[in-house]
KETI-206136 format. One record per residue: residue number from 1; x, z negated, y of N, C-alpha, C, O in turn; residue in one letter. Coordinates in Angstrom, 2 decimals, always signed. Example, Ala and Ser with C-alpha at 12.3 -4.5 7.8 and 13.67 -1.06 7.14 Angstrom:
# KETI-206136
<torro 1; <+13.19; -7.80; -5.69>; <+12.30; -7.80; -4.50>; <+13.20; -7.80; -3.30>; <+14.24; -8.46; -3.32>; 'A'>
<torro 2; <+12.85; -7.08; -2.25>; <+13.67; -7.14; -1.06>; <+12.90; -7.87; +0.03>; <+13.41; -8.04; +1.14>; 'S'>
//
This chain:
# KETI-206136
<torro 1; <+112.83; -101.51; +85.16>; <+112.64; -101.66; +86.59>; <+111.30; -102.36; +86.82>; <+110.32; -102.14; +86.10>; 'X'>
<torro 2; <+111.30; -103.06; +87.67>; <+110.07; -103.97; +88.24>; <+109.12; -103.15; +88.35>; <+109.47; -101.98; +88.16>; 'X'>
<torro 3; <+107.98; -103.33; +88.61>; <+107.04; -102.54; +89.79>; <+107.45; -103.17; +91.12>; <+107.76; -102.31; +91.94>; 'X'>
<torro 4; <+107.53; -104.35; +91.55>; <+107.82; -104.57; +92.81>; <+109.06; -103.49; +93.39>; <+108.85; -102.78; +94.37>; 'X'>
<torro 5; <+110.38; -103.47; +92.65>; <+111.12; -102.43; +92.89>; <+110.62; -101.47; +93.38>; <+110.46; -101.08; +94.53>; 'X'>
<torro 6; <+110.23; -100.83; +91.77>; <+109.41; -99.28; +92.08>; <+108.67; -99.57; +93.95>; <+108.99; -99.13; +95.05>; 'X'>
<torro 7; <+107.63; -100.49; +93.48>; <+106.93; -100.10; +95.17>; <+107.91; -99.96; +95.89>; <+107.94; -98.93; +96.56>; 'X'>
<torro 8; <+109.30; -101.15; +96.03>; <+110.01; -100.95; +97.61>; <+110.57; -99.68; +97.40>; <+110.82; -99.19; +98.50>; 'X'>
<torro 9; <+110.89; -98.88; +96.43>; <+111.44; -98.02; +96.03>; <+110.72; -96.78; +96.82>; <+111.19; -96.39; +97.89>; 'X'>
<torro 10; <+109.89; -96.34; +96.40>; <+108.63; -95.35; +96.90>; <+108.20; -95.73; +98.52>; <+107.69; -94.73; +99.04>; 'X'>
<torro 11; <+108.24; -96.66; +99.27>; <+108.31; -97.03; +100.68>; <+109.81; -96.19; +100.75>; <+109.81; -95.10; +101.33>; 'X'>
<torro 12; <+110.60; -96.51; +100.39>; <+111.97; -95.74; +100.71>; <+112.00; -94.25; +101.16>; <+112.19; -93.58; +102.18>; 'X'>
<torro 13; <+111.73; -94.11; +100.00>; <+111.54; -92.33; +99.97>; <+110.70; -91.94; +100.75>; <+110.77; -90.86; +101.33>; 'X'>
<torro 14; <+109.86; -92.67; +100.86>; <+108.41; -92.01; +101.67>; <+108.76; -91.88; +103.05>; <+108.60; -90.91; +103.79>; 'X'>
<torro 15; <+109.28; -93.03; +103.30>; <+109.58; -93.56; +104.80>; <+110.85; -92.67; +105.53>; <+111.05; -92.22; +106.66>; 'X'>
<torro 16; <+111.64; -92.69; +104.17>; <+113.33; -91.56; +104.54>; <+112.96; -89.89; +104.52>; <+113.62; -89.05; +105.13>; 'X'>
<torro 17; <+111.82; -89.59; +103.70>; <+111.44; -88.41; +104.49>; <+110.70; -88.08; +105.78>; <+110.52; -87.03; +106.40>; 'X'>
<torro 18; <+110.22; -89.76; +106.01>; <+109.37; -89.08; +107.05>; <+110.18; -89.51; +108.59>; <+109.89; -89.14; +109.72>; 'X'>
<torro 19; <+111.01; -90.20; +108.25>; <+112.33; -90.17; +109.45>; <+113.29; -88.78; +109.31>; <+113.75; -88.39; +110.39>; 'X'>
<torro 20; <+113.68; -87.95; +108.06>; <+114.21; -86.63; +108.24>; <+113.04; -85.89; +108.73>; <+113.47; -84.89; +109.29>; 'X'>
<torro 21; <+111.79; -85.91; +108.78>; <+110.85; -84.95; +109.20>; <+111.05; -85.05; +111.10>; <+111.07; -84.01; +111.75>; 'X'>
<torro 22; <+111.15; -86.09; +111.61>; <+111.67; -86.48; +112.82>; <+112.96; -86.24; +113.37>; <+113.15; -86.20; +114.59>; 'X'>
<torro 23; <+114.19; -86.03; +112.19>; <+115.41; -86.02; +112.94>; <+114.94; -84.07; +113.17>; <+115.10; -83.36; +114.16>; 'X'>
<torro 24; <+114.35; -83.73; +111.79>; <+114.60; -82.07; +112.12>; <+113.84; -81.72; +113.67>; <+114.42; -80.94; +114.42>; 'X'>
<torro 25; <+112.34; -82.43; +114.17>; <+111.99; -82.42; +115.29>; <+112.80; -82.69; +116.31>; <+112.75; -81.98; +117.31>; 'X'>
<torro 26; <+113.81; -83.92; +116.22>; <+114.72; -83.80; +117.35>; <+115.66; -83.35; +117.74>; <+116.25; -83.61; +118.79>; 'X'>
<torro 27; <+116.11; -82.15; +116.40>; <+116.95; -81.07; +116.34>; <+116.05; -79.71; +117.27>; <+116.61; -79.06; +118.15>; 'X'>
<torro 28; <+115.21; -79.58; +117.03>; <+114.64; -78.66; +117.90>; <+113.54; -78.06; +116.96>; <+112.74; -77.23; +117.39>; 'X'>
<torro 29; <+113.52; -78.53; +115.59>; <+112.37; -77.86; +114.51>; <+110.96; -78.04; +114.76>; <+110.54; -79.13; +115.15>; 'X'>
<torro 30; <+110.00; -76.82; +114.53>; <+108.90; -76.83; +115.20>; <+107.78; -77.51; +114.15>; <+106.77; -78.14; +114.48>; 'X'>
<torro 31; <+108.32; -77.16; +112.57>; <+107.00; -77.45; +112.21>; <+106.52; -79.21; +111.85>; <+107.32; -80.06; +111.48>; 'X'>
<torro 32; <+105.21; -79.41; +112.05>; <+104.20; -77.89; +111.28>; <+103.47; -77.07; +113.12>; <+102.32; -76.89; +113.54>; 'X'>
<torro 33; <+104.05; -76.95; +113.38>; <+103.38; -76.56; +114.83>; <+104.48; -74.74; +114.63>; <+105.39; -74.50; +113.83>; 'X'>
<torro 34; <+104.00; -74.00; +115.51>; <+104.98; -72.75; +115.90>; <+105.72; -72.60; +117.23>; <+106.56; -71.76; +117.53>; 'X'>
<torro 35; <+105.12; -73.77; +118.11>; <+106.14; -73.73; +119.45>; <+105.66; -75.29; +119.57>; <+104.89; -75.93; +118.86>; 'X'>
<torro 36; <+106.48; -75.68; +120.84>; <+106.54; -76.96; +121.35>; <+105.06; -77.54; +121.73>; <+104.78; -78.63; +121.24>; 'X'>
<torro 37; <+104.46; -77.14; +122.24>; <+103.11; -77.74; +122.26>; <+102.12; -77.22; +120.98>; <+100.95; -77.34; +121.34>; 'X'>
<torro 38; <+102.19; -76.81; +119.91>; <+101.43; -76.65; +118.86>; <+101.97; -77.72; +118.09>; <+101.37; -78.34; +117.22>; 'X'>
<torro 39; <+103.19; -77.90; +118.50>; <+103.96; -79.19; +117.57>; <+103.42; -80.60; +118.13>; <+103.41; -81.66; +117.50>; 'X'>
<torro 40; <+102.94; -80.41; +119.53>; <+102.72; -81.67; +119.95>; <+101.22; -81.90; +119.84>; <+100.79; -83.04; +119.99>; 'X'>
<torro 41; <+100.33; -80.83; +119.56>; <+99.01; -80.70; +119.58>; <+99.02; -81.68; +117.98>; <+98.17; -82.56; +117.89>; 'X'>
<torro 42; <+99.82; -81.51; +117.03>; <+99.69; -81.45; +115.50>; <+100.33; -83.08; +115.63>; <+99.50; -83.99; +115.53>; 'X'>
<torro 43; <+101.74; -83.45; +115.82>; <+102.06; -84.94; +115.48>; <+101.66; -85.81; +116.66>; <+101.15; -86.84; +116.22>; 'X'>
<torro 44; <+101.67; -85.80; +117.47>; <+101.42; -86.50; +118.67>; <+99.40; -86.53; +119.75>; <+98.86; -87.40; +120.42>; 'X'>
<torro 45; <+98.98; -85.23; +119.37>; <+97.48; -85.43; +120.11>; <+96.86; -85.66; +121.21>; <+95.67; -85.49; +121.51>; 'X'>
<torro 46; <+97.89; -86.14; +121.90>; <+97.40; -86.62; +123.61>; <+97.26; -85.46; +124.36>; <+97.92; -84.44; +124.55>; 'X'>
<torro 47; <+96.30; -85.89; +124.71>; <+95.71; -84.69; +125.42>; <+96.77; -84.36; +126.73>; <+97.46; -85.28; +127.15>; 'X'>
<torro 48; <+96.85; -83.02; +127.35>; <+97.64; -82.60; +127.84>; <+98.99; -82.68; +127.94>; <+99.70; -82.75; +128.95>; 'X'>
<torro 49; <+99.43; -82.67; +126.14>; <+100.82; -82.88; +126.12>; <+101.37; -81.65; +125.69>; <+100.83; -81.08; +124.74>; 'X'>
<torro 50; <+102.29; -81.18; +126.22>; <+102.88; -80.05; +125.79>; <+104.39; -79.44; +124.68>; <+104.90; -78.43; +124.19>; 'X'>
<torro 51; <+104.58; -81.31; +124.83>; <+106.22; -80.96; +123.70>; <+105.82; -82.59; +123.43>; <+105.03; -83.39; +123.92>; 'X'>
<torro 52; <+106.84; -82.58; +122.34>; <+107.23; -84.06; +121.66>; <+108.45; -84.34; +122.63>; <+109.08; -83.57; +123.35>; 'X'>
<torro 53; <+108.58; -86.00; +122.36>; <+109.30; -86.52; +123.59>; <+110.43; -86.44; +123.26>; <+110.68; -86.45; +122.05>; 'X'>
<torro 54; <+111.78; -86.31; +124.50>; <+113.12; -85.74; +124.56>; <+113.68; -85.84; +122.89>; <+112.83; -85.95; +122.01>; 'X'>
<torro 55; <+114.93; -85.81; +122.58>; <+115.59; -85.67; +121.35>; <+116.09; -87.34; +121.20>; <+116.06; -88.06; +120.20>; 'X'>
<torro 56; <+116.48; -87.59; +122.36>; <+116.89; -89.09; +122.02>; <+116.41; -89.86; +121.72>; <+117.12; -90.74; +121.23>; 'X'>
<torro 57; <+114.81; -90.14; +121.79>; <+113.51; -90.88; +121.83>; <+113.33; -90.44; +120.50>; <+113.77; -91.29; +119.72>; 'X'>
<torro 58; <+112.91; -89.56; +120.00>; <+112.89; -88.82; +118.61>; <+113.93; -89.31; +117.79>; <+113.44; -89.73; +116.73>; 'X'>
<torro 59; <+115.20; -89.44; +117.83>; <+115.91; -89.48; +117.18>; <+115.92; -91.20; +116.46>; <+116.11; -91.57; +115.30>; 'X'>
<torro 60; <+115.54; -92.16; +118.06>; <+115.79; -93.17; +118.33>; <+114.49; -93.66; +116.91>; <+114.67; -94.54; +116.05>; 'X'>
<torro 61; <+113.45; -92.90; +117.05>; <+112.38; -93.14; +116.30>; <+112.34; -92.71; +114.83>; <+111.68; -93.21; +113.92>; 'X'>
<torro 62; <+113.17; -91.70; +114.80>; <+113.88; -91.54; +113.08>; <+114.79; -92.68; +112.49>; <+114.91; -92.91; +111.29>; 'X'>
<torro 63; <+115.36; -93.31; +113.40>; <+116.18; -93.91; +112.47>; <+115.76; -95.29; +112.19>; <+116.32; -95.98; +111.34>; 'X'>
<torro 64; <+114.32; -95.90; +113.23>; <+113.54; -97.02; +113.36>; <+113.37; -96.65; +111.93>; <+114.22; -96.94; +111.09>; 'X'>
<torro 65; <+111.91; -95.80; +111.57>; <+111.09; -95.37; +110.65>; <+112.58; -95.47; +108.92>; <+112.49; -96.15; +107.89>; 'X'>
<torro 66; <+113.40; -94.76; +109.24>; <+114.29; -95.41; +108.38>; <+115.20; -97.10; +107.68>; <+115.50; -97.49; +106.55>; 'X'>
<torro 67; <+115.32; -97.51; +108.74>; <+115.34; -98.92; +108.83>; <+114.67; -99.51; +107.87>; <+115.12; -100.13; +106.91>; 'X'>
<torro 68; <+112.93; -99.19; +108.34>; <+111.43; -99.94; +108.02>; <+111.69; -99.38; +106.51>; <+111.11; -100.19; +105.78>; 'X'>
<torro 69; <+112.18; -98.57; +105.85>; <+112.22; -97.97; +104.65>; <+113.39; -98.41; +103.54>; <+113.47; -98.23; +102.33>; 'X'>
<torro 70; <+114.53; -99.27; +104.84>; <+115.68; -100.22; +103.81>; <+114.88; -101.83; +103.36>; <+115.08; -102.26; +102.22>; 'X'>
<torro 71; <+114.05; -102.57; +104.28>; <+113.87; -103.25; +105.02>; <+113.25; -103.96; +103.01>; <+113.72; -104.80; +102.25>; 'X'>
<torro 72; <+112.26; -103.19; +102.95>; <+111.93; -104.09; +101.06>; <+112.90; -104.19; +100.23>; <+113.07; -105.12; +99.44>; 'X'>
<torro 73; <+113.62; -103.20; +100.36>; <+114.64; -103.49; +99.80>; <+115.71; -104.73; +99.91>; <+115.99; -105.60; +99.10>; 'X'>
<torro 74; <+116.18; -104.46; +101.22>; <+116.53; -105.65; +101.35>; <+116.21; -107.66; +100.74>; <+116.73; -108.63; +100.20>; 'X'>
<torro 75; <+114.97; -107.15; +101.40>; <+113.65; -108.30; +100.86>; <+113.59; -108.67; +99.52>; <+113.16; -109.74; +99.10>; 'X'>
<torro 76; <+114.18; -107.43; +98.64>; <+113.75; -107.65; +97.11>; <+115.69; -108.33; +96.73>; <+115.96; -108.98; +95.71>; 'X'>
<torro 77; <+116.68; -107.98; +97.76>; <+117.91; -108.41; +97.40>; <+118.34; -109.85; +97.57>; <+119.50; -110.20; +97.37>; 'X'>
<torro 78; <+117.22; -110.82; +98.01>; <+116.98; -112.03; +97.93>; <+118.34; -113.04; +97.58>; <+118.58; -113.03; +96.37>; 'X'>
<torro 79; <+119.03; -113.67; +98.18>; <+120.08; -114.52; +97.07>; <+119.61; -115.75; +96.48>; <+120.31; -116.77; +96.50>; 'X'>
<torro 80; <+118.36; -115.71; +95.91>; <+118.24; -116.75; +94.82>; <+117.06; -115.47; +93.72>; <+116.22; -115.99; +92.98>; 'X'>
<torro 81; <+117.14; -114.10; +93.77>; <+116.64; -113.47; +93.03>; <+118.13; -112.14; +92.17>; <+118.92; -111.50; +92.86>; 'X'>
<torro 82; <+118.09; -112.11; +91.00>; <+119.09; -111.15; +90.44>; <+119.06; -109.90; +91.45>; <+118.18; -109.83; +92.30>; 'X'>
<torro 83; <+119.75; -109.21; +91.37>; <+119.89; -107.79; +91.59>; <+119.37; -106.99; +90.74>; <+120.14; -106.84; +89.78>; 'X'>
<torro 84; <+118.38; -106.40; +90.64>; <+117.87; -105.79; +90.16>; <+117.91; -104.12; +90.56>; <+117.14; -103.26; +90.12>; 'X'>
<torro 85; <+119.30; -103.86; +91.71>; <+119.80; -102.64; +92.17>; <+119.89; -102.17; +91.19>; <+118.99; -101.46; +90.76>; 'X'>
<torro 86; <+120.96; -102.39; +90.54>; <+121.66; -101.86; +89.43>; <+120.89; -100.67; +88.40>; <+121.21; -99.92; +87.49>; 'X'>
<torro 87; <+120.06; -100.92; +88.92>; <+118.87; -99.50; +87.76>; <+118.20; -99.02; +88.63>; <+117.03; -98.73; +88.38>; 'X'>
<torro 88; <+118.98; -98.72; +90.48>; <+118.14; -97.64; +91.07>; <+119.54; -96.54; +91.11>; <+120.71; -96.79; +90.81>; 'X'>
<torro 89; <+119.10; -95.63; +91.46>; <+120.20; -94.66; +91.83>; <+120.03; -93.94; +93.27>; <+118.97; -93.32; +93.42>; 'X'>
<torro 90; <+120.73; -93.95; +94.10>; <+122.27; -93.91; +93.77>; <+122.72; -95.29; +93.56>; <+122.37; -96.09; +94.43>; 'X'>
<torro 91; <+123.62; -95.86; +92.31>; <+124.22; -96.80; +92.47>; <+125.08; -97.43; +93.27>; <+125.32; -98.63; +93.16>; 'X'>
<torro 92; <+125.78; -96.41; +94.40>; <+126.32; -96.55; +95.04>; <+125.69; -97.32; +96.37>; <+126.24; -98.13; +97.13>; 'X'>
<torro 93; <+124.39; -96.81; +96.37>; <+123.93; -98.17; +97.57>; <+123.68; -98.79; +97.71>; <+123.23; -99.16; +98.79>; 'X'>
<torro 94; <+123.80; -99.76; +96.15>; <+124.20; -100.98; +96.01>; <+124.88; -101.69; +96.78>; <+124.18; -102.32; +97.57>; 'X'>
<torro 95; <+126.18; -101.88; +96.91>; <+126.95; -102.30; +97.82>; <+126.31; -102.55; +99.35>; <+126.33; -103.63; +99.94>; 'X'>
<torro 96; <+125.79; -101.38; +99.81>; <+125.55; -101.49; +100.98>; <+124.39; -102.47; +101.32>; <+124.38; -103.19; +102.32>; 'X'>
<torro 97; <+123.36; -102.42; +100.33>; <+122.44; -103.51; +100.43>; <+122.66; -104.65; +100.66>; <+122.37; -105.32; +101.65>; 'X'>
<torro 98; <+123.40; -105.00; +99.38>; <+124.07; -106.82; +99.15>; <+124.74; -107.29; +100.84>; <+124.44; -108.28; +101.52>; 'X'>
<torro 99; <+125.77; -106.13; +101.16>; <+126.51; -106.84; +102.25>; <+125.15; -106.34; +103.60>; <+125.48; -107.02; +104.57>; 'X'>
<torro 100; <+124.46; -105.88; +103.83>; <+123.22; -105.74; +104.85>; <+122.43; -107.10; +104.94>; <+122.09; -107.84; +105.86>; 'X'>
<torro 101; <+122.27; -107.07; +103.24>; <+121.58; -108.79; +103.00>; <+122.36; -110.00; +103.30>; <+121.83; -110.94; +103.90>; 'X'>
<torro 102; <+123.50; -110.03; +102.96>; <+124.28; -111.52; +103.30>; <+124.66; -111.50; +104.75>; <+125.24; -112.54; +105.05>; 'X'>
<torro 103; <+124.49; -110.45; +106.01>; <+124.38; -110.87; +107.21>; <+122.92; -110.49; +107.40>; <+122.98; -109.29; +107.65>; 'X'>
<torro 104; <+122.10; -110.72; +107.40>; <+120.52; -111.30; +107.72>; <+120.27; -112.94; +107.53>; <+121.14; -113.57; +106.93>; 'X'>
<torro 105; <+119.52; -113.38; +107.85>; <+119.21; -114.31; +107.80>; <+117.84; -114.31; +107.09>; <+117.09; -113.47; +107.57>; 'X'>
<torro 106; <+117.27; -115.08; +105.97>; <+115.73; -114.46; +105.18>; <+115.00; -114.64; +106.51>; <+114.05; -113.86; +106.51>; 'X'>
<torro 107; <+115.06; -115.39; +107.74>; <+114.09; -115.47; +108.26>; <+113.47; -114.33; +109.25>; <+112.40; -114.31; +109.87>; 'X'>
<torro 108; <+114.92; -113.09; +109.13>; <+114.70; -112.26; +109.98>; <+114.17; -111.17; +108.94>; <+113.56; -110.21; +109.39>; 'X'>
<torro 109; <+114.30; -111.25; +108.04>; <+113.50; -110.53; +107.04>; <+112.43; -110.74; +106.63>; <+111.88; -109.78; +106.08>; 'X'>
<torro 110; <+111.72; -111.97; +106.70>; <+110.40; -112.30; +106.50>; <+109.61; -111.67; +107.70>; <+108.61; -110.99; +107.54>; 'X'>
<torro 111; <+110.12; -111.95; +108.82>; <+109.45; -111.60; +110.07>; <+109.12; -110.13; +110.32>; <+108.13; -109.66; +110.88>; 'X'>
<torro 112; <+110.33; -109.43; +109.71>; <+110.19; -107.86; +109.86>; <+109.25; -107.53; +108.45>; <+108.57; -106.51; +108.40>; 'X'>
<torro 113; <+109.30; -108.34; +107.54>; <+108.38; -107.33; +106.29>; <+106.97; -108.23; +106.56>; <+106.03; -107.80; +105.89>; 'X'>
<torro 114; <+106.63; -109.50; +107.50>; <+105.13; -109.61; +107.66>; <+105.00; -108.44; +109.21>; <+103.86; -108.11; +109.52>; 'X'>
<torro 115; <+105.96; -107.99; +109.93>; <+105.74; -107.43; +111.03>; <+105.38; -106.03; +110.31>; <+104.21; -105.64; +110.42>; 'X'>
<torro 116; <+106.05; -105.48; +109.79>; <+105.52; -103.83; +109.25>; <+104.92; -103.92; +108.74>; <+104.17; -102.95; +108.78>; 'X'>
<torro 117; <+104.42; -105.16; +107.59>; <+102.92; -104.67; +106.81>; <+101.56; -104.64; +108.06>; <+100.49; -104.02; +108.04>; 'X'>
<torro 118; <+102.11; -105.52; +109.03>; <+100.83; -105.76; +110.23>; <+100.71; -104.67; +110.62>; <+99.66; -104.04; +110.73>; 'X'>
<torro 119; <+101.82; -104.33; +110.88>; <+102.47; -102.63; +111.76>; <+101.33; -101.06; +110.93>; <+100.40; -100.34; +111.29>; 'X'>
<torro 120; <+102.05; -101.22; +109.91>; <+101.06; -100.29; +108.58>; <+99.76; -100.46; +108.61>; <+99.02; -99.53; +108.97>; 'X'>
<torro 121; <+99.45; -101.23; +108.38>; <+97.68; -101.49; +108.64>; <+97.04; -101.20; +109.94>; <+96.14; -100.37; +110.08>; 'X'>
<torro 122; <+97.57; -101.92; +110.90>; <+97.31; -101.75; +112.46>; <+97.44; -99.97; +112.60>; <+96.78; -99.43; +113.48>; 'X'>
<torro 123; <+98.03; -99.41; +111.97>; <+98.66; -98.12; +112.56>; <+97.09; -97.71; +111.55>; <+95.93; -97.53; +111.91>; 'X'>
<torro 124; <+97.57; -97.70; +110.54>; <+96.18; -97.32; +109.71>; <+94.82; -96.93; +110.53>; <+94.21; -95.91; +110.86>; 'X'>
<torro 125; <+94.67; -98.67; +110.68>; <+93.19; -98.54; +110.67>; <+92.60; -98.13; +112.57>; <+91.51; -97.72; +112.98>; 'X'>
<torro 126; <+93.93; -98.48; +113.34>; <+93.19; -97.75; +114.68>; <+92.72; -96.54; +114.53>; <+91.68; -96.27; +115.13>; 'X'>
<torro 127; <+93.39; -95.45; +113.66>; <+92.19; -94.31; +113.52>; <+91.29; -94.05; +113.48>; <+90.91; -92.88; +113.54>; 'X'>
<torro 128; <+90.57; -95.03; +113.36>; <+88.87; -94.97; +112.83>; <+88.46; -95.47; +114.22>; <+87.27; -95.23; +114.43>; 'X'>
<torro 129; <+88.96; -95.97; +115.03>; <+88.44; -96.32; +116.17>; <+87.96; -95.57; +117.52>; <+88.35; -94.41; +117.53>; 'X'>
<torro 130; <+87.30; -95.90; +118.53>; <+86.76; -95.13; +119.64>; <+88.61; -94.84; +120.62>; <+89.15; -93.84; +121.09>; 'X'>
<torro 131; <+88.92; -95.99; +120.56>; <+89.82; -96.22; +121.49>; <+91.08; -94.68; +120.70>; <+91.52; -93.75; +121.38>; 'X'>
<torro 132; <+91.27; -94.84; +119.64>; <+92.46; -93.36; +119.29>; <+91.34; -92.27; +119.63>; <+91.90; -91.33; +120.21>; 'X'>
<torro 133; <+90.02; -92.05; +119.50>; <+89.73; -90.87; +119.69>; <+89.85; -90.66; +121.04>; <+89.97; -89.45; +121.23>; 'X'>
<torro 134; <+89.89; -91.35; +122.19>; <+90.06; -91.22; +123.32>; <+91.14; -90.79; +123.87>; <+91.18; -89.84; +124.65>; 'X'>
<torro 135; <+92.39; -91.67; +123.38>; <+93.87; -91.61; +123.35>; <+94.46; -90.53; +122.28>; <+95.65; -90.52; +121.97>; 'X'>
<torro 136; <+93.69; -89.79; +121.85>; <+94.68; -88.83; +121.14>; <+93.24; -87.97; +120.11>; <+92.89; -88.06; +118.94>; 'X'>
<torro 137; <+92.70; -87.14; +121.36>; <+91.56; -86.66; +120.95>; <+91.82; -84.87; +120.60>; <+90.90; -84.19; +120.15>; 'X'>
<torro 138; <+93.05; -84.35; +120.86>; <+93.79; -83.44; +120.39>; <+93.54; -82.94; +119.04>; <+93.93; -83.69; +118.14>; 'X'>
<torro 139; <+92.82; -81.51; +118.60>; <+92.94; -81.20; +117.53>; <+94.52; -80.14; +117.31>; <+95.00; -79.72; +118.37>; 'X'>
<torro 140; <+95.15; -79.80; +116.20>; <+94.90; -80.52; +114.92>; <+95.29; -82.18; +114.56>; <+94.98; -82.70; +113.48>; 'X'>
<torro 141; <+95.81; -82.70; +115.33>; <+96.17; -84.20; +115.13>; <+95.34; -85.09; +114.92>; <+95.62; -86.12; +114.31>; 'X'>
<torro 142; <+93.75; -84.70; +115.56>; <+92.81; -85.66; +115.24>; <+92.61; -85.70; +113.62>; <+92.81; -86.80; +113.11>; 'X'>
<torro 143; <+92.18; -84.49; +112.65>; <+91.86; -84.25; +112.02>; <+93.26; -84.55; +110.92>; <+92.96; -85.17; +109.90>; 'X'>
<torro 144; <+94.43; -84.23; +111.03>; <+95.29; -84.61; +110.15>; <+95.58; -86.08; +110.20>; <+96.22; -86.68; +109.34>; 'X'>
<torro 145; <+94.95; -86.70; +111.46>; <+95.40; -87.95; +111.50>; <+94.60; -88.86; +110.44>; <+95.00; -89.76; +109.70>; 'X'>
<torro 146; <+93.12; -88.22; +110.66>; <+92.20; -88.80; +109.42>; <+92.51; -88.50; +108.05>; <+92.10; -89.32; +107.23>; 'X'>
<torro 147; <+92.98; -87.75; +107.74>; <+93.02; -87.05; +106.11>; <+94.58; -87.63; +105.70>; <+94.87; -88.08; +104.60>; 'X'>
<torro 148; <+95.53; -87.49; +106.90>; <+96.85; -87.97; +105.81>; <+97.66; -88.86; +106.60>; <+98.55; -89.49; +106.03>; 'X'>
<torro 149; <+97.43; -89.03; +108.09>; <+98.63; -90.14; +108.70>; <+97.97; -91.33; +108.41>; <+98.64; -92.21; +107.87>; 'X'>
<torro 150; <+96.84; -91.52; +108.65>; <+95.93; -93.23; +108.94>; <+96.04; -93.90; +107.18>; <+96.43; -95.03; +106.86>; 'X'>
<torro 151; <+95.53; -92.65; +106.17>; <+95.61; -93.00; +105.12>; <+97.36; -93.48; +104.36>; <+97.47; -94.38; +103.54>; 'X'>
<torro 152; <+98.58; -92.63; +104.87>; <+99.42; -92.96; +104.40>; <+99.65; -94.16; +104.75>; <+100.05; -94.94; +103.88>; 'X'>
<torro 153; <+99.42; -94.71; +106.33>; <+99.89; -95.84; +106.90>; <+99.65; -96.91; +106.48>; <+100.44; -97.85; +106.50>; 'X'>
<torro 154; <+98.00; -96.96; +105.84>; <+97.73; -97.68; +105.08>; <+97.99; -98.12; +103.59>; <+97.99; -99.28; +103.17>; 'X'>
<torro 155; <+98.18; -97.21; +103.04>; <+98.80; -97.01; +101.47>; <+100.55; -98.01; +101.75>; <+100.95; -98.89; +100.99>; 'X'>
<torro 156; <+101.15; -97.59; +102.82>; <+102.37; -97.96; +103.16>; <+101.96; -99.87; +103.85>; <+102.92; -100.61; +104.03>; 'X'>
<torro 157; <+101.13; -100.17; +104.02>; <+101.02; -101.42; +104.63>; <+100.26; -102.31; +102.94>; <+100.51; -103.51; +102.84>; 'X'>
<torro 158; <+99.65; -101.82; +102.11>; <+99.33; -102.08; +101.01>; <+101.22; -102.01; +100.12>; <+101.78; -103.03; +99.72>; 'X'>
<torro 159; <+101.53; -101.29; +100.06>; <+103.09; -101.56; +99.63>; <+103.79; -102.69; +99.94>; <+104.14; -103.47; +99.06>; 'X'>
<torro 160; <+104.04; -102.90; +101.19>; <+104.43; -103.95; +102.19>; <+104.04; -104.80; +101.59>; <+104.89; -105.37; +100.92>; 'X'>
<torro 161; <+102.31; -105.43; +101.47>; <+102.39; -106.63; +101.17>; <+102.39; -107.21; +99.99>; <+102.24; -108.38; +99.64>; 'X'>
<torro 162; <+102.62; -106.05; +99.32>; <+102.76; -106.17; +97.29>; <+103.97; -106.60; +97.33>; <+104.20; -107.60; +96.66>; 'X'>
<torro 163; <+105.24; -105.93; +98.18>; <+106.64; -106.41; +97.73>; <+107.11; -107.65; +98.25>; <+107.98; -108.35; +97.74>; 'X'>
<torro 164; <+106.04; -108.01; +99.99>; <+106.31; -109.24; +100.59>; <+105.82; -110.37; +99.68>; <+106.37; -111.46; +99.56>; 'X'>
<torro 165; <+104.61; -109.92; +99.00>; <+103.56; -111.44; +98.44>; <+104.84; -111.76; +96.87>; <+104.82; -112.77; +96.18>; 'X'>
<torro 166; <+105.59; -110.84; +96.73>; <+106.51; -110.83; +95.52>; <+107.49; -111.71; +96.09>; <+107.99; -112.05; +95.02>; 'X'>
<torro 167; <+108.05; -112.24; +96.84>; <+108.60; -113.06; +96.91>; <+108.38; -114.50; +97.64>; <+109.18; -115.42; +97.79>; 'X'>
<torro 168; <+107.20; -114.39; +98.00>; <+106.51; -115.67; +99.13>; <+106.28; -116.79; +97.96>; <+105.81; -117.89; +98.25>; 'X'>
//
């Protein structure tokens, strides 16, 4: 297996848990919070918010965050590059790739994997800024936002452009 793989590979997983961490929120699951506004104090931060937004919005936003997690993949299924599926598992979603890829167009795939690595970084690095502490000055969210969201986002926008610069 490549490393480029491996990376789009690990964006996958990373990204498909963190869209099931969202569908269970728009099922009605609290954590890491114990009621609706401890949940919103913890992923969300804005000050005087008391719940995460309706189930449909949530849901709508799990399956984005999933998408963004087929999306290298796709990128790496290239039709002037082998398939190099064949040695991920499940083998079975193979198939689904190839035919996802032959209705895209590369140009709508270039656009979406330079748009999420921008996306990843941008998401990253506003943390460090005056403007999020203002907009989402909420503890515990401030504090988890520094230690593990800003940092993953970034780690995830460093992925992005390892698997994008792999085929440019």
């Amino acid at each position: 297996m490549s490393l480029t793989l491996a990376i789009a590979l690990l964006i996958f997983v990373i990204l498909t848990l963190v869209a099931l961490l969202h569908l269970f929120w728009a099922v009605g699951g609290k954590w890491p919070g114990k009621d609706d506004e401890s949940l919103a104090k913890a992923v969300i931060g804005r000050k005087g918010m008391t719940k995460i937004p309706k189930a449909g919005l949530t849901f709508l936003v799990a399956l984005l965050i999933f998408i963004a997690g087929i999306i290298p993949l796709l990128w790496l299924v290239g039709k002037d590059r082998p398939l190099e599926l064949t040695q991920m598992a499940p083998v079975s979603f193979h198939p689904i790739l190839a035919l996802m890829n032959s209705m895209l167009p590369l140009w709508v795939l270039k656009t979406a994997m330079i748009g999420l690595t921008l996306i990843f970084f941008a998401r990253g690095l506003v943390t460090y800024t005056s403007l999020a502490q203002q907009q989402t000055p909420e503890e515990p969210f401030r504090s988890l936002d520094k230690k593990y969201y800003a940092p993953l986002c970034l780690g995830l926008g460093v992925c992005y452009l390892c698997v994008l610069l792999s085929k440019l």
